[in-house]
C-alpha positions as CSV (number, residue, x, y, z in Angstrom):
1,X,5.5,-19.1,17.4
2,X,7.8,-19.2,14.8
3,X,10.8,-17.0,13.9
4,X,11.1,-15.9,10.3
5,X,14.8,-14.8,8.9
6,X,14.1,-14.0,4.8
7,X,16.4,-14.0,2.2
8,X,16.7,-10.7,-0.2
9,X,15.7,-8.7,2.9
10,X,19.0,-7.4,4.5
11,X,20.5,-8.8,7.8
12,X,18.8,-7.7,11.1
13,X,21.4,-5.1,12.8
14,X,19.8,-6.4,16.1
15,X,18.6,-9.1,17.9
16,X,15.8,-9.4,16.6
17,X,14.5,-11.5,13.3
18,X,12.7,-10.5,10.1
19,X,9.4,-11.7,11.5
20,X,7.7,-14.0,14.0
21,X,4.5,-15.8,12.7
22,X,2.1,-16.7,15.4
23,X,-1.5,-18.3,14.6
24,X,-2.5,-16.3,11.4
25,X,-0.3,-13.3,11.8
26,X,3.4,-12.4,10.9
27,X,4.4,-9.4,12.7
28,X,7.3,-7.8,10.3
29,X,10.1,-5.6,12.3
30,X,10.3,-2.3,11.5
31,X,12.3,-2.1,8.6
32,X,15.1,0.7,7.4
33,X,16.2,1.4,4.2
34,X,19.2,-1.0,4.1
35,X,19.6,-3.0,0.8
36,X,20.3,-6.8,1.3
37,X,24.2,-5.7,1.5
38,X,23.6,-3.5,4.1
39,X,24.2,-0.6,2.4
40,X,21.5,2.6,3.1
41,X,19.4,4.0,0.5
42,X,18.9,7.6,2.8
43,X,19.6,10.0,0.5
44,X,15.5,11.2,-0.2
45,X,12.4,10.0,1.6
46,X,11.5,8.5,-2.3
47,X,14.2,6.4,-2.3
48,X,14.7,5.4,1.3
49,X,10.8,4.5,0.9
50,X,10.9,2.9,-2.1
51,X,13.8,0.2,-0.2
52,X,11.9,0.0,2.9
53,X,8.8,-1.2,0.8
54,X,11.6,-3.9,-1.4
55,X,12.5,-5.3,1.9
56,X,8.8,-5.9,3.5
57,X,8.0,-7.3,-0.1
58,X,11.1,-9.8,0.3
59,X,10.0,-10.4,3.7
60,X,6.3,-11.3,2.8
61,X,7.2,-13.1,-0.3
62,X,9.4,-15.6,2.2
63,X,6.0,-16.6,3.6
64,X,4.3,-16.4,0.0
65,X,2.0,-13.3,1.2
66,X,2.2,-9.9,-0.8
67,X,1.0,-6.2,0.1
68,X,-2.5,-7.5,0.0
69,X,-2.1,-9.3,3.2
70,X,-1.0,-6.6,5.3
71,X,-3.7,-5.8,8.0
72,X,-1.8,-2.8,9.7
73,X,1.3,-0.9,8.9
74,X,3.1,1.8,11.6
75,X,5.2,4.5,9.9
76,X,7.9,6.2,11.5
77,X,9.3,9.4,10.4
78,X,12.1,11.6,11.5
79,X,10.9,14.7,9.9
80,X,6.9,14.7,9.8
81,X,7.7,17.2,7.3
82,X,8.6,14.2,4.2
83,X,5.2,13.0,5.5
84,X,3.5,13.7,2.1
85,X,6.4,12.3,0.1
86,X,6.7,9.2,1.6
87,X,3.0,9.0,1.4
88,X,2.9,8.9,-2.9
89,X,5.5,6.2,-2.3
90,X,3.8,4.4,-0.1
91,X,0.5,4.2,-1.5
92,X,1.9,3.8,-4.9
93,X,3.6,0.7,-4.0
94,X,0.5,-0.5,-1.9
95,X,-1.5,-0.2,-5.2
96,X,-4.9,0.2,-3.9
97,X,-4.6,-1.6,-0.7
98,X,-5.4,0.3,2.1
99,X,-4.8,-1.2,5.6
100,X,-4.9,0.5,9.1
101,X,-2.2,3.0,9.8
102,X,-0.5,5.4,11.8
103,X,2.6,7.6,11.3
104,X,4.2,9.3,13.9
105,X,7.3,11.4,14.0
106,X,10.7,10.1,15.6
107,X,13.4,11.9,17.2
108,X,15.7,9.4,15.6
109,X,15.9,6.1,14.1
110,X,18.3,3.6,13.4
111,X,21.2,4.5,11.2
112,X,20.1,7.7,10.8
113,X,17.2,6.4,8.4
114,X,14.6,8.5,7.5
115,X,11.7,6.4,8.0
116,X,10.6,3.1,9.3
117,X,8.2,0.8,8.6
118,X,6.6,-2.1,10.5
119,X,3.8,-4.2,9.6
120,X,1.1,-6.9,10.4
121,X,-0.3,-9.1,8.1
122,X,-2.8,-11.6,7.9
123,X,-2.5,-15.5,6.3
């Protein structure tokens, strides 16, 4: 197992690391919409989207993977409500890639974001 901390993705406000590759897989930590100075990008479910999906692309582009390789994505919202909102974004910037998914709704999530996303993805 190896533990994965990338740069251009913003610090983990944990402990816990970017990602941990293990055999063919990297399992990506949820991420929030903090840009890499730690400053939240909250103020739509468009924008805090749009950063969630810059910091799983820094992420996978430390490990010289892109979109394509993710195998299974989990999406957490705090309002199901933004659901189809986030959903333009998200498959916008998946660009015809369409791995398994779910998408729950959250009481809460860190920093008051409004949505999370974690991700598996295949070498």
């Amino acid at each position: 197992m190896e533990t994965i901390i990338a740069k251009g993705a913003p610090a983990a406000i944990g402990p816990y690391s970017h990602a941990v590759k293990t055999g063919n897989l990297l399992f990506l930590s949820g991420q929030i919409p903090l840009d890499v100075n730690g400053e939240m990008l909250n103020s739509s479910i468009q924008e805090a989207t749009e950063q969630v999906f810059n910091n799983i692309e820094a992420i996978l582009t430390s490990q010289n993977l892109t979109i394509n390789n993710i195998v299974k994505s989990l999406v957490f919202l705090k309002n199901i409500g933004d659901f189809a909102e986030m959903n333009k974004v998200y498959e916008k910037r998946m660009g015809g890639h369409k791995p398994a998914r779910s998408a729950v709704e959250v009481s809460n999530l860190p920093k008051n974001a409004l949505v999370e996303i974690e991700c598996i993805a295949e070498f």
